[in-house]
N, C-alpha and C positions, 0 to 999 in steps of 0.2 A: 568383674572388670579388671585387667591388665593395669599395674602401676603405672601411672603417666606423669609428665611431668605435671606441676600444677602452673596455672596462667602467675601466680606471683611469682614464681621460681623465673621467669623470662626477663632479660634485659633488654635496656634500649637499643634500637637497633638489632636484637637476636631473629630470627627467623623462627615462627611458631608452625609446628602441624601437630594438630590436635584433635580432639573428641570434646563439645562441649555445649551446654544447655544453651537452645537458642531465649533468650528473654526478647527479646523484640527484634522486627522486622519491618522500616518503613521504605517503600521505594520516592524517591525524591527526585527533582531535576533542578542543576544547575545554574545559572545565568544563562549561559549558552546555549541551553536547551539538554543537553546531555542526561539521560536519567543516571540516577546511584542509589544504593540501597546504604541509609542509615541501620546500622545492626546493633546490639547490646547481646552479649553474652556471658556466659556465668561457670564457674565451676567450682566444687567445694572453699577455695580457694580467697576467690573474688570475682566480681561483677567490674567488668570494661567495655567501651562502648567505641565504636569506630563506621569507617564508610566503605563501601566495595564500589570503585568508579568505575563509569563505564559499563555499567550493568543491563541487563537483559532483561524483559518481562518473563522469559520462563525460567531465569536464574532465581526472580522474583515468588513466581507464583509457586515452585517447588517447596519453597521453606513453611516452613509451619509452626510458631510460637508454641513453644512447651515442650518440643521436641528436641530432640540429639541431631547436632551435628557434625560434621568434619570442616575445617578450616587449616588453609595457609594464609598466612599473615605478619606483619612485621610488625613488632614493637616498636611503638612510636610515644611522645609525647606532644602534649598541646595546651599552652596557659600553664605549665605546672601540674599536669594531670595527663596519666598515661592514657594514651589510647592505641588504636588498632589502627595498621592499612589492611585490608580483607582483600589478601590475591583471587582466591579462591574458599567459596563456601555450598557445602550441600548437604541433602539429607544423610544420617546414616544411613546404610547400608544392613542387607539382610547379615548376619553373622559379625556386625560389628556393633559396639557400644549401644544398646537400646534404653538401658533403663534409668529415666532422670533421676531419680531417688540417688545416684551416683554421682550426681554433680550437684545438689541442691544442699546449702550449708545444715549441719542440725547443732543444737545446745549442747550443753553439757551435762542435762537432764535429759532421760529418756521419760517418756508421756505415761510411764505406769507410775514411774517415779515422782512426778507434779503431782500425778494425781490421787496418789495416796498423801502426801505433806496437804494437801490442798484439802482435804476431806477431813483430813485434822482439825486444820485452821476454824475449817467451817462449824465445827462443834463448838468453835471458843465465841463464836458470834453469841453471846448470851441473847442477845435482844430479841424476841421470837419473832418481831417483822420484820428487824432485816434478815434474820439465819430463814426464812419461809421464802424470801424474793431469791436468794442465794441458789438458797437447792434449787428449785424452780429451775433456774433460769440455765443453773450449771445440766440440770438434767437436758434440759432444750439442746443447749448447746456445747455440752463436754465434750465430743469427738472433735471437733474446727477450735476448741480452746487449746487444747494441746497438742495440736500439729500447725496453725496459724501462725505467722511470723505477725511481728508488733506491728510491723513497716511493710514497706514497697521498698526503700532504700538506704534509711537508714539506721537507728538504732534497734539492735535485736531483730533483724530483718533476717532470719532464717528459720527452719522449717522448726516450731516447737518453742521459738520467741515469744506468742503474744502468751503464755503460758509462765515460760519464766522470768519474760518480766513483773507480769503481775506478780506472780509470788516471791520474787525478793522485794518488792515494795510491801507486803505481807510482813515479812518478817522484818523489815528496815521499819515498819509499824510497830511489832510487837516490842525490840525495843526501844523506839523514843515514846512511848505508850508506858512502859517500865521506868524511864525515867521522869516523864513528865506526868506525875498522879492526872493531874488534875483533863488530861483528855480520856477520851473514851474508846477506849479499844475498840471493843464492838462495831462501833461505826467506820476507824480506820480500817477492820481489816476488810468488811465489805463492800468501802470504798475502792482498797487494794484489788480485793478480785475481780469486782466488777467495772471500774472505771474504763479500761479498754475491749470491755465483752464486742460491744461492737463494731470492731475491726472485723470478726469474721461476719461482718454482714458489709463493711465498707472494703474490703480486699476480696479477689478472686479463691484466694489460696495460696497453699505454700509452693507450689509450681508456676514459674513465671510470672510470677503477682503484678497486680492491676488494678487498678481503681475501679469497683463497680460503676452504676450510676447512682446508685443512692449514695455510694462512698463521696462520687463528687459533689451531686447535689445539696446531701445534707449532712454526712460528716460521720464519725464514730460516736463523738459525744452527743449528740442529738439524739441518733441511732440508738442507744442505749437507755438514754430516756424514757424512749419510745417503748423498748421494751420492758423495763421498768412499770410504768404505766399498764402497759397491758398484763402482766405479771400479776399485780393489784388486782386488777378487775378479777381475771380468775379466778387467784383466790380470795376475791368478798374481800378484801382489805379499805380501811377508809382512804382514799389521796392526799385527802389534806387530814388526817394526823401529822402530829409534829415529826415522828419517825418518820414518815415516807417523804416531806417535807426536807430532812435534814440531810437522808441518804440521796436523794435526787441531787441537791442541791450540791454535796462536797464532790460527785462525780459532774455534775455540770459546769462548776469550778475549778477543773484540774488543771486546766491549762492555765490557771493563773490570768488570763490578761484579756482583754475581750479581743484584742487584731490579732491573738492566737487561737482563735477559734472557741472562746468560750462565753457562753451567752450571759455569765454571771462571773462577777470574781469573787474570789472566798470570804466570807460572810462570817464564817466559824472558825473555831479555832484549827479541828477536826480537816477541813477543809482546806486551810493554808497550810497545814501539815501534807495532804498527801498532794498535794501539789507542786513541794518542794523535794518530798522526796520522789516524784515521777521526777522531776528534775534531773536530781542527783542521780538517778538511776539510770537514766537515757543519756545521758552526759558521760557517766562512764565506759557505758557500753561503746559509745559512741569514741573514745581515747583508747578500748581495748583496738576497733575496729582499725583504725590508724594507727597507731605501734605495729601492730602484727604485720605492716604491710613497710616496719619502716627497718633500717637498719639500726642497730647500738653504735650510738655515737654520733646519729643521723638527726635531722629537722626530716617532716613528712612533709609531703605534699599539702599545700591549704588544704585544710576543710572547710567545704560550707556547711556541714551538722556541727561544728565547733567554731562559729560566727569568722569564716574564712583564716584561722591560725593555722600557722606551720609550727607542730608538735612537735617536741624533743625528745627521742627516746636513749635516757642516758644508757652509758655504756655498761653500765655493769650488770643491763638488764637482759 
């Protein structure tokens, strides 16, 4: 694909004609009655969301989620948050842009590269019930581990995310584990790999991601247990050993809080550790994701993944 500009390169008010991953498509009507097509689109870049008024059902029915398209549009904002007017939007075209793998963000690890650090780690797991749930589960699902984004939106939300987040909470494990004797590594670290395994059963994928219905209905953390559970059974494992008792439980507790979605809060000590370093982890991500899009010397736009703050990105960065 031909260098373009990228969608953050655009100012308020600039005029955009571009090539660019559709993420969503809703057509919508007005008070009036007038229909419009709510749109969200993506490029290596970032993710912006906007309306095409005055729209058509077969301007509608053309588009297609996951696909490439062409757009004019003008850079607008709205609440402190850029958006889009969508003049015109359609599919590509034969001979022009086709492959989303060219607009879809990736890490900063390549997936051979996770997955050899990752098959390390998994040797350091001494404890033979949880290093036995581990392989397992990593064999099941290795290829969706490291191509899955963490998110739909926000932190680590691109293609090879749900991958390198877990394994910097791995190694943000191995050393406050170093430092602090008295936890058990073992169990951090196959908290760390496994605590968001099931995101690739609660997200579509790393192409225009989406909440399954299991994602909505019952969550990652759930989701994970679940597999866990079955995991056991396979291989003849007892459920209620204290091991599988302890691992279930520090991944069931990772969200810290029960109106964040966790059915228990951390119990152990194991537990309240990788719950704050998921934290700390998502939290940074989440301050890389808004700097990159902010000028030096600049406050960002709120975020709502940083409890609605306008960040500062000092100047000398």
């Amino acid at each position: 694909m031909s260098e373009q500009k990228q969608l953050k390169d655009y100012q308020l008010d600039e005029n955009i004609q571009m090539f660019a991953l559709l993420k969503q498509a809703d057509i919508r009507v007005t008070n009036s009655g007038k229909p419009y097509i709510a749109i969200t689109i993506a490029d290596r870049s970032m993710e912006i969301s906007g309306m095409k008024w005055d729209a058509s059902d077969e301007e509608f029915k053309v588009l297609e989620v996951g696909k490439v398209v062409f757009i004019k549009a003008v850079r607008q904002s709205y609440r402190d948050k850029p958006q889009l007017k969508f003049l015109e939007i359609r599919p590509a075209h034969e001979g022009e842009p086709q492959n989303v793998a060219d607009f879809v963000p990736s890490g900063p690890m390549k997936a051979l590269e996770m997955e050899e650090e990752v098959n390390t780690l998994i040797f350091k797991i001494i404890n033979p019930t949880w290093q036995r749930i581990v392989r397992f589960l990593f064999n099941q699902y290795r290829d969706q581990f490291f191509t899955y984004p963490a998110a739909k939106s926000n932190h680590h939300a691109f293609a090879g995310g749900l991958g390198y987040h877990s394994l910097s909470i791995a190694r943000l494990a191995q050393s406050v584990a170093q430092q602090y004797e008295q936890l058990d590594e073992s169990l951090l670290l196959a908290g760390a790999l496994l605590h968001d395994l099931g995101k690739v059963i609660e997200l579509s994928g790393p192409i225009a991601t989406t909440y399954t219905i299991p994602g909505n209905l019952i969550g990652h953390i759930v989701l994970i247990d679940e597999q866990i559970v079955l995991a056991a059974q396979e291989l003849k494992l007892d459920l209620f050993s204290e091991d599988l008792i302890l691992l279930r439980h520090v991944i069931l507790a990772h969200h810290g809080q029960l109106e964040y979605g966790s059915p228990v809060r951390p119990l152990v000590q194991e537990a309240n550790v990788l719950h704050q370093l998921d934290e700390l982890d998502a939290n940074l991500q989440s301050f890389d994701n808004v700097l990159n899009e902010t000028e030096p010397g600049e406050f960002s736009n709120r975020s709502w993944a940083l409890d609605n703050r306008s960040i500062y990105r000092p100047s000398e960065n």
